[in-house]
C-alpha positions in Angstrom: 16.3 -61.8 -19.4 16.6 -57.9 -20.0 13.6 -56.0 -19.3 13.7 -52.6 -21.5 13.9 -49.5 -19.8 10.5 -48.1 -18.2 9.9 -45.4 -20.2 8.3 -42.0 -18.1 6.5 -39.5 -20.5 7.6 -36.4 -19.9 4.3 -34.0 -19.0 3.6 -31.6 -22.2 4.0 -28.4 -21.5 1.6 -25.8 -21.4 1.6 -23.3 -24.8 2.2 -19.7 -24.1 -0.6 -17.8 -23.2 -3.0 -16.1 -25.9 -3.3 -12.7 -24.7 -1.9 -11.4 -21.1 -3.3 -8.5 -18.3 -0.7 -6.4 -16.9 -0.6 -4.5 -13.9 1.6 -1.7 -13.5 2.3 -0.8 -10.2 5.3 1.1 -7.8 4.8 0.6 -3.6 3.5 -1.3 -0.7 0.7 0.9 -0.2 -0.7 0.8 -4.2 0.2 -3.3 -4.0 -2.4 -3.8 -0.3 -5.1 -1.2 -1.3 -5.4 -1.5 -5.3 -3.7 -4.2 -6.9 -4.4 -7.1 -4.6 -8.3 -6.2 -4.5 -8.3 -6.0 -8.3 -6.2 -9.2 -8.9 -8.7 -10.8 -6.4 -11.8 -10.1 -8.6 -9.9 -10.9 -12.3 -8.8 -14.5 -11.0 -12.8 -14.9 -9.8 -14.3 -13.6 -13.3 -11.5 -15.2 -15.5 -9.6 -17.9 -16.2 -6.2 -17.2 -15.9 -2.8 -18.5 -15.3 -1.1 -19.5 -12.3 -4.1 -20.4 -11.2 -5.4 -22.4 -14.3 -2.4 -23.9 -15.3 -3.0 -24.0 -19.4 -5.5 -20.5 -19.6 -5.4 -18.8 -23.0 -5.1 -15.5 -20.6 -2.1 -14.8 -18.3 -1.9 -12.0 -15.0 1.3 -10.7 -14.8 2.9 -7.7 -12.7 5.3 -4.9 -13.7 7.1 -3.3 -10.8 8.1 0.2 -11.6 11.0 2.1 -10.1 10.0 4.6 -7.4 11.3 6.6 -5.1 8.8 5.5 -2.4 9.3 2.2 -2.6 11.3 -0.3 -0.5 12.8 -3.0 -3.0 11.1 -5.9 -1.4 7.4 -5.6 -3.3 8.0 -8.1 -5.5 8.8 -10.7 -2.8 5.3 -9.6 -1.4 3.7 -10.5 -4.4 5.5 -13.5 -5.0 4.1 -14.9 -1.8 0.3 -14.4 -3.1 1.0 -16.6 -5.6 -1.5 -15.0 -8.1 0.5 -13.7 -11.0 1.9 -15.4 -13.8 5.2 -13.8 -13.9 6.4 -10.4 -11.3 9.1 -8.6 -13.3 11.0 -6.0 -10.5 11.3 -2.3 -10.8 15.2 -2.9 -11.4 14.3 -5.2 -14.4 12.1 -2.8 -16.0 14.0 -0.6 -18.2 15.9 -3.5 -19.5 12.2 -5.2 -20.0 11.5 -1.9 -22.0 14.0 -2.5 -24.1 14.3 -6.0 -25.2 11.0 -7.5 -23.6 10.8 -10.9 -25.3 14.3 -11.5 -23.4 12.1 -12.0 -19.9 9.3 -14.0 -21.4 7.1 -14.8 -23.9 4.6 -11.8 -24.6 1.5 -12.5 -26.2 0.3 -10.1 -29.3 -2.8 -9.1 -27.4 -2.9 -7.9 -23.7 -3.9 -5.0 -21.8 -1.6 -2.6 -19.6 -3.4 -1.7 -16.6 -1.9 1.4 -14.6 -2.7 1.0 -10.7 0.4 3.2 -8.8 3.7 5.0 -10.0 3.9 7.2 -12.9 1.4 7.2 -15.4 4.1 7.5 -18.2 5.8 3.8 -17.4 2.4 2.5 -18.0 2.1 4.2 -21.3 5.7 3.6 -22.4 5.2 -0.4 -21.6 2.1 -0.4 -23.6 3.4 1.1 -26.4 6.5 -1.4 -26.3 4.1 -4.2 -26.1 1.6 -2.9 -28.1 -1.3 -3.3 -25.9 -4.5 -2.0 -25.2 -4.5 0.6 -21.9 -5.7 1.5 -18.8 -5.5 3.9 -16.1 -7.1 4.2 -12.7 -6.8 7.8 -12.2 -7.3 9.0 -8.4 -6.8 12.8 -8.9 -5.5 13.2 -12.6 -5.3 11.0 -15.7 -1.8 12.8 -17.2 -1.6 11.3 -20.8 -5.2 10.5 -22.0 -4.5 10.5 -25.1 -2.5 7.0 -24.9 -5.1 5.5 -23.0 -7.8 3.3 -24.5 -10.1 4.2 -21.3 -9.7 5.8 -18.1 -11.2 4.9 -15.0 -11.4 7.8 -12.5 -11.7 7.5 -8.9 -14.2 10.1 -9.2 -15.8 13.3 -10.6 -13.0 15.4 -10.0 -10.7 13.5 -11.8 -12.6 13.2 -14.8 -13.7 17.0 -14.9 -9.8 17.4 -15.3 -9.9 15.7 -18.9 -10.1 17.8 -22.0 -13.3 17.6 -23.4 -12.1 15.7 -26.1 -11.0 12.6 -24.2 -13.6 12.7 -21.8 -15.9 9.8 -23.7 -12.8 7.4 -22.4 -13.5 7.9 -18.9 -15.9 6.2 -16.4 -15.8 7.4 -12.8 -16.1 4.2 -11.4 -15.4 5.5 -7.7 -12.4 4.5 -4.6 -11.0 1.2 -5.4 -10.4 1.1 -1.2 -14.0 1.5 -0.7 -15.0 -1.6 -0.8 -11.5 -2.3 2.1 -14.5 -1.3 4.4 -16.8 -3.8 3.7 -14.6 -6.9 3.0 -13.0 -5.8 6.3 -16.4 -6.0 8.5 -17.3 -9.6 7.0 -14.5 -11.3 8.9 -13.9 -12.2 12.6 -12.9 -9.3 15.0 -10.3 -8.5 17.6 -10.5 -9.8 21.0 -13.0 -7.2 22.7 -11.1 -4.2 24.3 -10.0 -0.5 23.3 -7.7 -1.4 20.6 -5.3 1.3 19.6 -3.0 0.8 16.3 0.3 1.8 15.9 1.6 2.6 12.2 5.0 3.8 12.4 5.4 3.3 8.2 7.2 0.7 6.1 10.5 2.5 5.0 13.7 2.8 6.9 13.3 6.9 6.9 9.9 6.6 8.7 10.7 3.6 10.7 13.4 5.2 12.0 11.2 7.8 13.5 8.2 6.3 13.9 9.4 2.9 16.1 10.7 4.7 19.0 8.0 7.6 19.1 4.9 5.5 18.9 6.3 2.7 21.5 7.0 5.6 23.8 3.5 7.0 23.0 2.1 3.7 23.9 4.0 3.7 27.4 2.7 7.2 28.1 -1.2 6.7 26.4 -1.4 2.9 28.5 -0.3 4.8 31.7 -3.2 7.1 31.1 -5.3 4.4 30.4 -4.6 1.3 31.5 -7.3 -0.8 29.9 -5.7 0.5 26.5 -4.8 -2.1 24.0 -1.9 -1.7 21.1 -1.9 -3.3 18.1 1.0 -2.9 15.1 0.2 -4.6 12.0 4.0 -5.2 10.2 4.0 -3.8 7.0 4.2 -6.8 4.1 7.7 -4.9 3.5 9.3 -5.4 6.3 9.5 -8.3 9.7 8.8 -7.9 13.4 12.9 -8.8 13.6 13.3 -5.5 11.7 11.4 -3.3 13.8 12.7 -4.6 17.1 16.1 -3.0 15.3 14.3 0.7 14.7 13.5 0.1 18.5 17.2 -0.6 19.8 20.5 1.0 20.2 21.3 0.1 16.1 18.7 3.1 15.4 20.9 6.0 16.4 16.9 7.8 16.8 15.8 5.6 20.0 18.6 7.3 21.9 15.9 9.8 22.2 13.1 7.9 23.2 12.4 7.0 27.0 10.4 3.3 25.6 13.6 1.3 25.6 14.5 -1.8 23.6 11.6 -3.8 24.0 11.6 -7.8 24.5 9.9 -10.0 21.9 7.3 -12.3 23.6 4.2 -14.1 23.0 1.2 -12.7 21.3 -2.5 -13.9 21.3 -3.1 -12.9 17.5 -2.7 -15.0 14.6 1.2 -15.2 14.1 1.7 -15.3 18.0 4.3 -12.3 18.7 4.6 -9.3 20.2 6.8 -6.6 21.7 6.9 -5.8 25.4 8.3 -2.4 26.8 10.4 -1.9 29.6 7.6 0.0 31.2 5.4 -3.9 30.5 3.2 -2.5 27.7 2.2 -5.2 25.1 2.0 -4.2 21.2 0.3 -7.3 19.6 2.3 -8.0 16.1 -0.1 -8.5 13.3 1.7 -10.4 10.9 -1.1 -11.7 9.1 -2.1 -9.9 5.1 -4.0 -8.1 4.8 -5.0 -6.1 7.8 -8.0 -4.9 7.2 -10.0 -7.0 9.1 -8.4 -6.5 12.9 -7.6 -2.5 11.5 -11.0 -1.8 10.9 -11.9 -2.6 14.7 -9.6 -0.6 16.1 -11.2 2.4 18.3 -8.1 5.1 17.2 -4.7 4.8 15.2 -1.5 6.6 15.4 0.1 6.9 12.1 2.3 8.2 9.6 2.1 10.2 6.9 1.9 7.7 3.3 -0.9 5.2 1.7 -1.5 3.8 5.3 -3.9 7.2 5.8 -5.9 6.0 3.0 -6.5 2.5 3.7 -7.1 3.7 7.4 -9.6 6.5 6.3 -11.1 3.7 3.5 -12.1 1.4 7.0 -13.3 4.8 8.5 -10.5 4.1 11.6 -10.5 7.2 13.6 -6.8 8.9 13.1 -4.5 11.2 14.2 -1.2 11.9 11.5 2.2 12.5 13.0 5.2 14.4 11.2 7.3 14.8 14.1 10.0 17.1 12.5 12.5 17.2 15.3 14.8 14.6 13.3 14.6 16.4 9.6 18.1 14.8 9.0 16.5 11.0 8.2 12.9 12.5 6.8 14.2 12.5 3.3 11.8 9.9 1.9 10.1 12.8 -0.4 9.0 12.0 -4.1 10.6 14.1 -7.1 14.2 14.6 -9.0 14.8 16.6 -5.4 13.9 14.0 -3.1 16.2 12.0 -5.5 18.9 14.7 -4.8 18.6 15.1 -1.2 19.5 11.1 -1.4 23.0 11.8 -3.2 26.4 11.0 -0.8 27.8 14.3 -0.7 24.2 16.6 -0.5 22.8 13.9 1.1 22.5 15.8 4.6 22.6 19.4 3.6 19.9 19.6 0.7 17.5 17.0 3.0 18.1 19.0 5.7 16.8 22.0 3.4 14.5 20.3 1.6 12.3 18.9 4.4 12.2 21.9 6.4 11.3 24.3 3.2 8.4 21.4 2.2 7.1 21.7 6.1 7.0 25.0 5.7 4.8 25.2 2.5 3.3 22.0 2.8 -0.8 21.7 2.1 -2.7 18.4 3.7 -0.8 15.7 4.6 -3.2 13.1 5.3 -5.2 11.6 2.1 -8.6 12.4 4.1 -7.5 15.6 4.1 -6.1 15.9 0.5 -9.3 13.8 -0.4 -12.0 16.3 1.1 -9.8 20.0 0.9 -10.4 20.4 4.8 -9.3 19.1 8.2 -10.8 15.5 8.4 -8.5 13.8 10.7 -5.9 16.2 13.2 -2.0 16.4 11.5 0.9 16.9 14.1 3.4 18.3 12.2 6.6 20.1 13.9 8.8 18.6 17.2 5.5 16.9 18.7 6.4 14.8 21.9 5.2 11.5 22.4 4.0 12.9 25.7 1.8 15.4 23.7 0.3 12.8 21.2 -0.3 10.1 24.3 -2.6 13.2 25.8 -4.3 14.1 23.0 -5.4 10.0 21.7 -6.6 9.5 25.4 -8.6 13.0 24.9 -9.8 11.2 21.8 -10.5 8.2 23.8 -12.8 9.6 26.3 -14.8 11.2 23.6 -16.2 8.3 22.6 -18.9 10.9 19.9 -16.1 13.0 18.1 -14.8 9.5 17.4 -17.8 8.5 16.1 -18.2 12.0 14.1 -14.8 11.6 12.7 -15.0 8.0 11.6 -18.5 9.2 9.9 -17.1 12.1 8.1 -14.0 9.2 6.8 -16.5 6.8 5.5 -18.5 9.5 3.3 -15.2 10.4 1.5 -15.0 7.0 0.1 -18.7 6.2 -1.6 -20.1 3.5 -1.8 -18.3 -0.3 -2.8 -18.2 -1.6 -5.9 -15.1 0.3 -7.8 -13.3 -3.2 -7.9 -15.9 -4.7 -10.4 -16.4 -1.9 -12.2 -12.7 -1.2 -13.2 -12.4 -5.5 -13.8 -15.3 -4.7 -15.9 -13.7 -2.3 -18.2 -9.9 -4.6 -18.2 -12.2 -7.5 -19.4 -14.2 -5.1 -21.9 -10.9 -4.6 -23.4 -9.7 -8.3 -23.9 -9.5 -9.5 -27.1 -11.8 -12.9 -27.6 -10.1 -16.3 -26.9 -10.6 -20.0 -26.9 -11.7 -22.2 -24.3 -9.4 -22.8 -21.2 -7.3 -26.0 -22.1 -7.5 -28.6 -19.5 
């Protein structure tokens, strides 16, 4: 006897979403400090899609092209595994152009601008034909094409003609409430933790690797009861800064640290780098940082988004721009920056280009661009790591201008609650929609 065939249904799938929320966004530093936070509160006030398989309302991510950024952001979102679909900055002018070749796009959706330039946001939300949004930290440039505007603060919304100044809310730092997510969750291992933020891009890391292990050497030597921390960047791996620190980085020739060994660590992740002089840096692998960060007694940093989030946790600072290797500093934004990359003016016009912007630079250091005035000490010119080990255990044994500096951080940020209020005004813009199917 012949038994027919079992037959297996095949599982129904899910109907394209009603309506969709998309964040526009450029670097690593706009994807930790704004995006993640925001995507955090939308998936706990709405239904949406990955995360409800079937949702009438989607989350998706536009990467947008960018001079600061390092190519790998989408593979740092893809691991959060919160958005519907990540579309890359190299995809997006062809997603300009012929969008419904990438995916299905809903008739109703919002564009919500969180880093890049303002004008991809508008230009997407035109093509798509969506309401829009801007988070404005300093300047909303096109408020004309923008449904609301949600400004970090006064400032920004003083800026506005009068006539488009009914679209704004001030609904404060989106980082201020990094601060006090960051002091809910377990701390370091008790000691004088010192962090080391040598950046997330080759230029900087190129620099920054040999200087700050050297630093460390010469600061633990000092004071021996020192402990180093270096949280890896989401956009790079602790194999590909034990290359910045070897003989492949033409830079560490310079640098008296050495090509440290990788060895066991006793944070989460479990590795670290140890010097040829013995000093430990603990690897934090773990995402975000912000927790083991905000415990850290000082930081040495670079310039970039990793000055905000560290001023946002109120982490006592000190900025390096060590200008003694101007030949691989060209990570600057602009159509120059841009021009400074080119093969044949590459070396020439950087050359020029960073010494003429150190010469006529303003703050570097967001604290400092954030409150017009010296907030947190900037090293800019051929600092030593000698000099900068000196100065952090100056820092160190003053345990009140710490404390005076950390308070004078934490009053530039206001209070919490920008998060909710901007996911307020996304959501107020939604259009209405059905149940979730289940």
């Amino acid at each position: 006897m012949i038994r027919p065939a079992r037959v297996v249904p095949v599982p129904e799938a899910p109907p394209p979403p009603e309506a969709t929320i998309v964040l526009v966004s450029n670097g690593p530093g706009e994807l930790s400090t704004w995006v993640r936070p925001l995507v955090s509160r939308l998936h706990a006030d709405l239904s949406l899609r990955p995360l409800v398989p079937g949702a009438a309302l989607a989350l998706r991510l536009v990467l947008v092209p960018c001079p600061n950024a390092t190519g790998s952001e989408h593979r740092v979102a893809e691991g959060w595994g919160l958005f519907e679909r990540i579309t890359r900055a190299s995809q997006f002018w062809p997603l300009l152009l012929s969008p419904w070749r990438y995916a299905h796009w809903p008739r109703r959706g919002v564009v919500v601008f969180l880093g890049g330039d303002q004008f991809w946001s508008v230009l997407l939300s035109a093509r798509l034909g969506y309401r829009h949004v801007t988070y404005a930290e300093w300047v909303a440039r096109w408020p004309q094409w923008n449904d609301r505007i949600a400004a970090m603060g006064p400032a920004a919304a003083e800026r506005l003609p009068a006539r488009w100044r009914e679209r704004c809310t001030v609904v404060g730092d989106l980082m201020a409430d990094l601060s006090a997510d960051a002091r809910s969750r377990s701390p370091l291992p008790n000691g004088e933790w010192v962090a080391l933020l040598p950046g997330s891009k080759r230029a900087k890391l190129q620099v920054g690797m040999p200087f700050l292990l050297e630093a460390a050497d010469r600061l633990a030597a000092l004071r021996p009861g020192s402990r180093f921390l270096l949280p890896v960047a989401p956009t790079t791996s602790p194999a590909e800064l034990l290359g910045y620190a070897g003989p492949a980085n033409p830079i560490a020739r310079f640098y008296e640290s050495g090509l440290p060994e990788p060895v066991g660590g006793t944070l989460p992740g479990g590795q670290a780098l140890r010097t040829s002089a013995g000093t430990t840096i603990e690897l934090l692998t773990e995402q975000p940082a912000h927790a083991a960060l905000s415990q850290c007694t000082l930081a040495l940093t670079t310039v970039g988004a990793n000055t905000a989030e560290l001023g946002a946790l109120g982490v006592p600072m000190i900025v390096l721009v060590p200008t003694q290797h101007l030949h691989v500093m060209q990570a600057w934004d602009g159509w120059l920056g841009l021009l400074a990359r080119l093969p044949l003016l590459r070396r020439l016009l950087g050359v020029a280009l960073t010494a003429w912007r150190m010469r006529h630079r303003g703050f570097l250091a967001w604290p400092n661009i954030a409150a017009g005035r010296m907030v947190v000490p900037e090293r800019v010119g051929a600092v030593t790591p000698a000099a900068i080990a000196e100065e952090a255990a100056d820092w160190l044994t003053s345990p009140e201008r710490l404390a005076g500096m950390r308070d004078d951080l934490r009053s530039l940020r206001g209070q919490p609650g920008a998060v909710a209020s901007l996911a307020a005004m996304v959501e107020g813009l939604l259009p209405s929609l059905p149940p979730t199917r289940t």
